[in-house]
C-alpha positions, 0 to 999 in steps of 0.5 A, a space after each residue: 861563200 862562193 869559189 868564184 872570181 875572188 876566190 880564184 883571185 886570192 888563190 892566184 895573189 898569194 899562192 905562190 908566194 906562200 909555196 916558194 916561202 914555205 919550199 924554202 922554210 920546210 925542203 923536205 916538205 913534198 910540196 907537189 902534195 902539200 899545195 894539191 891539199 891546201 888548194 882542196 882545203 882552201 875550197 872546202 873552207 870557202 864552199 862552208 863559210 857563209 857569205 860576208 857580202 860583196 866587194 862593193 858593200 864591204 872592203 873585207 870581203 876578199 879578205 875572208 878568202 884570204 884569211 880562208 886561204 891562210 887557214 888552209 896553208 896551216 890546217 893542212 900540215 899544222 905540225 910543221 907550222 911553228 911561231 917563226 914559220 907563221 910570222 914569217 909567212 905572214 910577212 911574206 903574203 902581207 908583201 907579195 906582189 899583188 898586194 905591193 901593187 894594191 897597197 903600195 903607194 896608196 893613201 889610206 887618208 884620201 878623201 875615197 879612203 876615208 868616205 868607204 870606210 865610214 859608209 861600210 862601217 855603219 852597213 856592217 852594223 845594218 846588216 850584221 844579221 843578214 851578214 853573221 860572220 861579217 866585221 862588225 865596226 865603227 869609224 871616227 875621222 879626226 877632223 882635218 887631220 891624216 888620223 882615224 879610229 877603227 874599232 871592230 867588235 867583231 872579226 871576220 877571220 877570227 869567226 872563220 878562224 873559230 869555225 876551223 877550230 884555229 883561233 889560237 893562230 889568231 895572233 900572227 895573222 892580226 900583223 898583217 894590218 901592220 904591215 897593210 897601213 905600212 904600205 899606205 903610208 900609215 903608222 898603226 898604234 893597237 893595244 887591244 886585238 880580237 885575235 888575242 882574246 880582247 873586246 875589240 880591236 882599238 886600230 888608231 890609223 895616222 899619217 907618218 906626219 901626223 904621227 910626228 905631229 903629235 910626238 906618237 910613241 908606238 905602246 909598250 904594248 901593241 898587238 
């Protein structure tokens, strides 16, 4: 990937936030070092990680660069970063203000929505071997109804997490789906999580109606 506008664009979204969270979490953390380093590591991880496409071909794009930058946070002083740390930071970026303003508010069900996420579905099973590190997955609207299916076979971050050698902080990052199709007005049921070690990840995608609609219960056992 290239250090370019995205990657300088995620580095400006979530620097911040993730500095003042983790100051807060860890006083004793030099924090003039510590970000010097993790900003130095997160341009490394960037420079050597392929390529997953361009925004307009593929949402997940910029979401390499912020799993890139995560990574980053955490190999830097990876000693320090225990379970509650992690999830709190992760709940902390997932609300920051730049994704409030990108997410918040916004239907995940608009007729928009829904349209790129079919059409970059089926490119990412065109082009995954231009694309090897890339997403690979499907989408299935349910007709005339605020609900739909996501299923990757494959992960983007848990391939970059691999590459890092981090995959087992997997688990905390895959939250922050949760929290995205919260913001967007949706409720999200998964039982099966690539960062966990499954086949796939089973995202079903419902409106808060619809979700009462249906009676959903969330599963005894969503990841």
């Amino acid at each position: 990937m290239k250090n370019g506008f995205m990657g300088a664009f995620v580095k400006l979204a979530f620097a911040k936030t993730a500095f003042s969270y983790l100051e807060q979490q860890l006083p004793n953390l030099d924090m003039a070092s510590y970000s010097r380093r993790v900003l130095a590591e997160y341009k490394a991880i960037v420079a050597r990680t392929p390529s997953v496409g361009t925004m307009r071909d593929n949402m997940f794009a910029m979401t390499m660069y912020a799993g890139a930058f995560f990574i980053a946070l955490y190999k830097t002083e990876p000693e320090l970063f225990t379970s509650e740390i992690i999830q709190g930071l992760v709940k902390e970026v997932s609300y920051c203000p730049l994704m409030r303003m990108a997410k918040e508010g916004k239907s995940a069900f608009t007729e928009k929505e829904v349209q790129t996420r079919a059409t970059q579905a089926a490119w990412s099973r065109k082009h995954i071997d231009d694309y090897p590190m890339n997403w690979y997955w499907f989408f299935e609207k349910v007709p005339g109804k605020d609900e739909y299916f996501i299923t990757h076979k494959q992960c983007g971050i848990c391939k970059l997490a691999q590459q890092e050698g981090v995959s087992h902080i997997m688990r905390y990052l895959c939250a922050m789906d949760y929290y995205t199709f919260e913001m967007q007005g949706a409720v999200l049921d998964r039982t099966k999580t690539l960062g966990y070690g499954d086949d796939e990840c089973n995202f079903h995608v419902m409106s808060a109606e619809r979700a009462a609609e249906i009676g959903f219960v969330k599963s005894a056992d969503a990841k």
